[in-house]
C-alpha positions as a Markdown table, in Angstrom:
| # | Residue | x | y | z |
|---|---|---|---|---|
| 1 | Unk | 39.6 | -23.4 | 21.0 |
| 2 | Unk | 39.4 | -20.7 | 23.5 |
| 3 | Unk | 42.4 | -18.9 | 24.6 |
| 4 | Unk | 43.3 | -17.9 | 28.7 |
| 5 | Unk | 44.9 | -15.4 | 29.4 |
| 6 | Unk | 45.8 | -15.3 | 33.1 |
| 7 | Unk | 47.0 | -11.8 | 35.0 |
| 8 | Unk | 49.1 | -12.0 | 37.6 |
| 9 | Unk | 48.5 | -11.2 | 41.1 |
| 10 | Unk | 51.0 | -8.8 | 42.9 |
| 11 | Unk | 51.4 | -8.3 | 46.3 |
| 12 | Unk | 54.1 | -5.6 | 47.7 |
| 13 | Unk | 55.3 | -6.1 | 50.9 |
| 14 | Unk | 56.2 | -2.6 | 52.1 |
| 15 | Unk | 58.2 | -2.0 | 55.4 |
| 16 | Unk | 58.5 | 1.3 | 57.3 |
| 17 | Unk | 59.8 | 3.5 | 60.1 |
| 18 | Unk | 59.9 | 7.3 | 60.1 |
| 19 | Unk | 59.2 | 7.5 | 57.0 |
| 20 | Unk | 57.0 | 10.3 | 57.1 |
| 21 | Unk | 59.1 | 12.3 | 54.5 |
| 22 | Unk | 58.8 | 9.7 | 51.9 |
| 23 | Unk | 55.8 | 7.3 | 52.7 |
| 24 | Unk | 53.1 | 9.2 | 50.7 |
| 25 | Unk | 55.7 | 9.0 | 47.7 |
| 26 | Unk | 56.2 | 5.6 | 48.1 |
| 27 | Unk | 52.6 | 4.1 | 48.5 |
| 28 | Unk | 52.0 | 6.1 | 45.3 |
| 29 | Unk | 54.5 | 5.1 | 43.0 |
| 30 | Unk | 53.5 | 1.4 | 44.3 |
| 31 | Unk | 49.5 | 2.1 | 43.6 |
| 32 | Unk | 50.2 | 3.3 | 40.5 |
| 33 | Unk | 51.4 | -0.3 | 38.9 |
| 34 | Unk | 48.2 | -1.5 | 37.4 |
| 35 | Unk | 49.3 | -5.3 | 38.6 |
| 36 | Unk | 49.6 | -4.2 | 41.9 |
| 37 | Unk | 46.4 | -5.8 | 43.9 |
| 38 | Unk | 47.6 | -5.3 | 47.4 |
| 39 | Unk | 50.3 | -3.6 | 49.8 |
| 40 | Unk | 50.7 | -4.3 | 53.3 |
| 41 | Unk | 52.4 | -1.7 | 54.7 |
| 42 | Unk | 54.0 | -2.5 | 57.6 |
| 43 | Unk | 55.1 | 0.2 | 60.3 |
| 44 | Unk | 58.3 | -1.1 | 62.3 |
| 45 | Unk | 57.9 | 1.1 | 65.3 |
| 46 | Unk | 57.5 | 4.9 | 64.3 |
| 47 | Unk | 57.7 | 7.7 | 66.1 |
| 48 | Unk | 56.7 | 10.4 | 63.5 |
| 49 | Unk | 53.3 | 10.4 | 61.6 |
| 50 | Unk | 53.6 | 7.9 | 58.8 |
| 51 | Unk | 51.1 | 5.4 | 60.3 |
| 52 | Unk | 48.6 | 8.2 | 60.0 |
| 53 | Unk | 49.5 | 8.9 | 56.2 |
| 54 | Unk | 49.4 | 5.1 | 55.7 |
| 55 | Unk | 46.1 | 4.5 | 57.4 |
| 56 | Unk | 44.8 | 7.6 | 55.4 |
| 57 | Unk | 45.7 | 6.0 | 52.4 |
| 58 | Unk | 44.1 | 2.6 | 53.1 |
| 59 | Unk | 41.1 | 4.2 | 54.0 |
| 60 | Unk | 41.0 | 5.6 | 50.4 |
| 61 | Unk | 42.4 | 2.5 | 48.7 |
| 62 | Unk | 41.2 | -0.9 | 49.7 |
| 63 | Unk | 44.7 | -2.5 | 48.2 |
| 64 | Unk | 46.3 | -1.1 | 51.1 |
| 65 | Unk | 46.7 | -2.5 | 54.6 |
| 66 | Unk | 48.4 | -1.1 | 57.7 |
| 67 | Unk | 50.1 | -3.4 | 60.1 |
């Protein structure tokens, strides 16, 4: 008898506006759960530069999307 073990899939649904101060801080504490496969960040409007940071970090992560 063979035994499955199944791992959970975890996606974070991660909102934002202006963040700029706290964004990079955030996606990392999020990308450093190891049962974390995907966040969608998801910019609400900004007017400061945490789209850039985001789309920085999904272009060195592929578990991160920018909306």
């Amino acid at each position: 008898m063979s035994v499955r073990t199944s791992r959970a899939v975890i996606s974070v649904l991660l909102p934002f506006r202006d963040a700029a101060a706290t964004i990079d801080a955030a996606l990392a504490s999020v990308l450093a759960e190891p049962e974390v496969d995907e966040v969608v960040a998801v910019d609400d409007s900004s007017s400061d530069d945490s789209p850039p940071r985001v789309a920085e970090h999904a272009r060195k992560d592929p578990r991160v999307r920018l909306v």
